[in-house]
C-alpha positions as CSV (number, residue, x, y, z in Angstrom):
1,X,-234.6,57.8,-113.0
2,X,-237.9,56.0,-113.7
3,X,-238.9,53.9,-110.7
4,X,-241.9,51.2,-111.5
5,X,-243.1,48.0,-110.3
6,X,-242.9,45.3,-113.0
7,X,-245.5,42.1,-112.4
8,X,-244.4,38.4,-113.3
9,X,-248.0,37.4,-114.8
10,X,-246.4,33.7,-114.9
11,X,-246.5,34.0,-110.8
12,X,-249.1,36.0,-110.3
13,X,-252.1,33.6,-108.3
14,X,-254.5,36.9,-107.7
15,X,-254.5,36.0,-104.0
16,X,-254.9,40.1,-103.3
17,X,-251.9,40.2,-100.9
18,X,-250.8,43.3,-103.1
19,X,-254.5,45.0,-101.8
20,X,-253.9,43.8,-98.3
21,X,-250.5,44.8,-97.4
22,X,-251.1,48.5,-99.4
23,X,-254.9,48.9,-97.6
24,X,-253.0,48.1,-94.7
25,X,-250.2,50.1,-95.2
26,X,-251.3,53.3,-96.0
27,X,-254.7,52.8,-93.8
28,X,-257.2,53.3,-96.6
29,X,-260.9,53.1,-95.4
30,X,-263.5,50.8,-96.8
31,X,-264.0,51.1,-100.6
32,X,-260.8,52.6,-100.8
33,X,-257.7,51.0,-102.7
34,X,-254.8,52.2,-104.2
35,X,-254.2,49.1,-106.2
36,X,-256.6,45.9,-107.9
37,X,-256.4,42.4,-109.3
38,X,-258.2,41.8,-112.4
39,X,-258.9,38.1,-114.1
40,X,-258.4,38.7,-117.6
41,X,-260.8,35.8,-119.2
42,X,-261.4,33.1,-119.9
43,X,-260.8,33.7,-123.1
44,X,-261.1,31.1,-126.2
45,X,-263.0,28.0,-126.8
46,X,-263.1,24.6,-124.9
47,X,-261.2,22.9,-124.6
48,X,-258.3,25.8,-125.2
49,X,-259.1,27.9,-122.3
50,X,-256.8,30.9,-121.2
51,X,-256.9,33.4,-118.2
52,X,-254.8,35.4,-116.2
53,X,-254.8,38.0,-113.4
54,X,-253.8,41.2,-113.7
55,X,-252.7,43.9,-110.7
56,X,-253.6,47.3,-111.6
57,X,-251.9,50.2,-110.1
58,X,-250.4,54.0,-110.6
59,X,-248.7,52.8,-114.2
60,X,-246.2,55.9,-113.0
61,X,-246.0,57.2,-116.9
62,X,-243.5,59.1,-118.2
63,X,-246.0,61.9,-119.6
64,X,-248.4,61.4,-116.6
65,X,-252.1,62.4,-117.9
66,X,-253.2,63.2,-113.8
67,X,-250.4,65.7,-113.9
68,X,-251.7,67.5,-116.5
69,X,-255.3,67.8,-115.9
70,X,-254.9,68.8,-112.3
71,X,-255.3,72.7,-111.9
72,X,-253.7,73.1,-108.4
73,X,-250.0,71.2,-108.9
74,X,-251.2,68.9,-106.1
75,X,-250.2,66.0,-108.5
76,X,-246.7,66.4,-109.0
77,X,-243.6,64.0,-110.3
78,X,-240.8,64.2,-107.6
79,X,-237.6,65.7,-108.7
80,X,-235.1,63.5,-107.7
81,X,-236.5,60.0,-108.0
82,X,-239.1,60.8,-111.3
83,X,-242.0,59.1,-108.9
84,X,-245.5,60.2,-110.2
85,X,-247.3,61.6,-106.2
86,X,-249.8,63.5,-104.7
87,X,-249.5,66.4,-102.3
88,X,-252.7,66.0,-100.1
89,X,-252.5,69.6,-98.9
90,X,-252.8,71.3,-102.3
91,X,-255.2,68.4,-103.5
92,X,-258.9,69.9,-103.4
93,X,-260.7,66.8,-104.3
94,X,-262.3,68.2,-107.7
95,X,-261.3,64.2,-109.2
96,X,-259.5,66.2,-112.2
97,X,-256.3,63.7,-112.6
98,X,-259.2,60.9,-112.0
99,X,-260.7,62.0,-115.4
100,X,-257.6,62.2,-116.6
101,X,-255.8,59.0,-115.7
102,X,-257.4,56.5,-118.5
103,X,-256.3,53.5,-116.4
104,X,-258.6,53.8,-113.3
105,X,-256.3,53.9,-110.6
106,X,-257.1,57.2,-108.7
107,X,-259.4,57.1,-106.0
108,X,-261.1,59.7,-104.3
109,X,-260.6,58.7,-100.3
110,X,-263.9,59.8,-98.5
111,X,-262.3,60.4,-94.9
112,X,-259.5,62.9,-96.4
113,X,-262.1,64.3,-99.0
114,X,-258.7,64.3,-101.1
115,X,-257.6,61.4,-104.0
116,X,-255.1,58.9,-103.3
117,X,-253.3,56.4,-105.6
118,X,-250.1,54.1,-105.4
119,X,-247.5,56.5,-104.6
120,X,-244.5,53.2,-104.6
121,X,-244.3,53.5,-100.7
122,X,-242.6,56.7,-101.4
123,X,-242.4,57.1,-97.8
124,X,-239.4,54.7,-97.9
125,X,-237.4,56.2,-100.5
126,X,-234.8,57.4,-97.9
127,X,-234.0,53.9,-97.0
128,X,-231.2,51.5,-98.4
129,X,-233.1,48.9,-99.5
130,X,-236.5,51.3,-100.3
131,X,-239.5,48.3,-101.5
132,X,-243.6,49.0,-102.1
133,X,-245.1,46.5,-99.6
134,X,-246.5,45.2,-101.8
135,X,-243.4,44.0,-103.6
136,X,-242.2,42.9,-100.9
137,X,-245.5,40.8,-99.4
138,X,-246.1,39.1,-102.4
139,X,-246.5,35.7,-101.7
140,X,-245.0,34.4,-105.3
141,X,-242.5,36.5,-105.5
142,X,-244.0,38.4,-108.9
143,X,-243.4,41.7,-108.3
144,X,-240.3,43.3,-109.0
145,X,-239.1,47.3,-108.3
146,X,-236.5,49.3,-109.1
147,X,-235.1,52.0,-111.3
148,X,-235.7,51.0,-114.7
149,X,-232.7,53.0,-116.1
150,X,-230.5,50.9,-113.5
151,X,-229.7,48.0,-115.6
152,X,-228.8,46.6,-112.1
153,X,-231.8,46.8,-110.9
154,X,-234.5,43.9,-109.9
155,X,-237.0,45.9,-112.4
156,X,-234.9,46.1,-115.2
157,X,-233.4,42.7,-114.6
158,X,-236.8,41.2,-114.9
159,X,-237.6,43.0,-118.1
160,X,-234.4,42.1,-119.6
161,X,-234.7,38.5,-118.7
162,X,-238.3,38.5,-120.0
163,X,-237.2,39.4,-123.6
164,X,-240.4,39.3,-125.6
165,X,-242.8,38.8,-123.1
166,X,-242.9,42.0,-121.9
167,X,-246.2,44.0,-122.5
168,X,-247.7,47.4,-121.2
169,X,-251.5,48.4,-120.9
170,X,-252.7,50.5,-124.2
171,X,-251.1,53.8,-124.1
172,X,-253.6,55.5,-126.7
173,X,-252.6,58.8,-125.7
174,X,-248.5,58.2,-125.7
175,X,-248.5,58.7,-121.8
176,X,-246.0,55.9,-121.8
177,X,-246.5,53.7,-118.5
178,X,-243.5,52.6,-116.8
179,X,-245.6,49.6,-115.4
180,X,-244.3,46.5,-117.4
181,X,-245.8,42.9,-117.0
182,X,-244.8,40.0,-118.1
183,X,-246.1,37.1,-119.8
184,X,-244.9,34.1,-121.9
185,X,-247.2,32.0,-123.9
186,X,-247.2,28.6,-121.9
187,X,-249.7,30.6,-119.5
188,X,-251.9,32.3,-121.7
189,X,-251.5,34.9,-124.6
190,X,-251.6,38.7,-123.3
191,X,-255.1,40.4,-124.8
192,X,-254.5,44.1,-126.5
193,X,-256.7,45.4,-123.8
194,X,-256.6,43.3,-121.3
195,X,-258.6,46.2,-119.2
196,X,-261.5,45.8,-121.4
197,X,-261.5,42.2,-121.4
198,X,-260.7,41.7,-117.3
199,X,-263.8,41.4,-114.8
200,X,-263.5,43.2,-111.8
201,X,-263.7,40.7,-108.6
């Protein structure tokens, strides 16, 4: 099983809904986020402007870097569904898995004195129709989640439809992130590292 969130750039408006519902959800304090929204641009010349936002999260990876650098087994991949987590009670806040997440999406939560990051509502997963809030707050409907190996799946259904406008943030050190996004031409053209080229609002 590899369960990931795939994000519909075409849709995507960067209203922040995603940052809401999870703060929300999982009562993170001030300063605290499991999850961001980028604006990648603008990019080219006038009159041939280009941007786009882009949600960063957990990119759940199939050789999870955060796993590997963290000396206590407090980050862990679950078992049965392949979900990249965190065990607060083993986690001893030395930031580790921070250093050795290259996508920036561990933070370390002040109150707990332990790191949190997107964990895909993993509280749900028991449930029949198990959804991140965020999926299922978004206002445009561009978030899509589900087993990717489930070719029935909304995920996977998304990514097939998609074809070649399916992209991944750079994977230098082949951790392979599940995270896909799409995004066709008529919007803008997807930047080799959009991370490097997105400003931070």
């Amino acid at each position: 099983m590899r369960y990931a969130i795939v994000v519909d750039l075409d849709r995507c408006t960067g209203c922040d809904t995603c940052i809401t519902a999870c703060k929300y959800e999982n009562s993170l304090p001030l300063g605290v986020r499991n999850t961001r929204v980028n604006v990648v641009g603008p990019t080219g010349t006038f009159p041939d402007i280009e941007q786009y936002w882009l949600p960063i999260a957990c990119q759940q990876c199939e050789n999870p870097g955060c796993i590997e650098a963290c000396p206590t087994g407090a980050s862990y991949r679950d078992e049965e569904t392949g979900v990249v987590l965190i065990n607060e009670e083993a986690c001893i806040g030395c930031r580790a898995c921070m250093q050795g997440c290259p996508y920036g999406v561990r933070t370390l939560n002040p109150d707990s004195g332990t790191v949190t990051k997107c964990s895909l509502c993993f509280q749900y997963h028991d449930e029949p129709n198990w959804k991140p809030v965020c999926v299922a707050d978004c206002c445009t409907g561009a978030r899509f989640f589900g087993d990717l190996d489930d070719p029935e799946s909304d995920a996977a259904k998304a990514i097939a439809a998609a074809g070649d406008n399916v992209h991944y943030l750079p994977d230098p050190s082949n951790l392979k992130p599940s995270t896909a996004y799409i995004l066709s031409p008529k919007i803008a053209a997807w930047q080799n590292d959009p991370v490097e080229v997105a400003r931070d609002l």
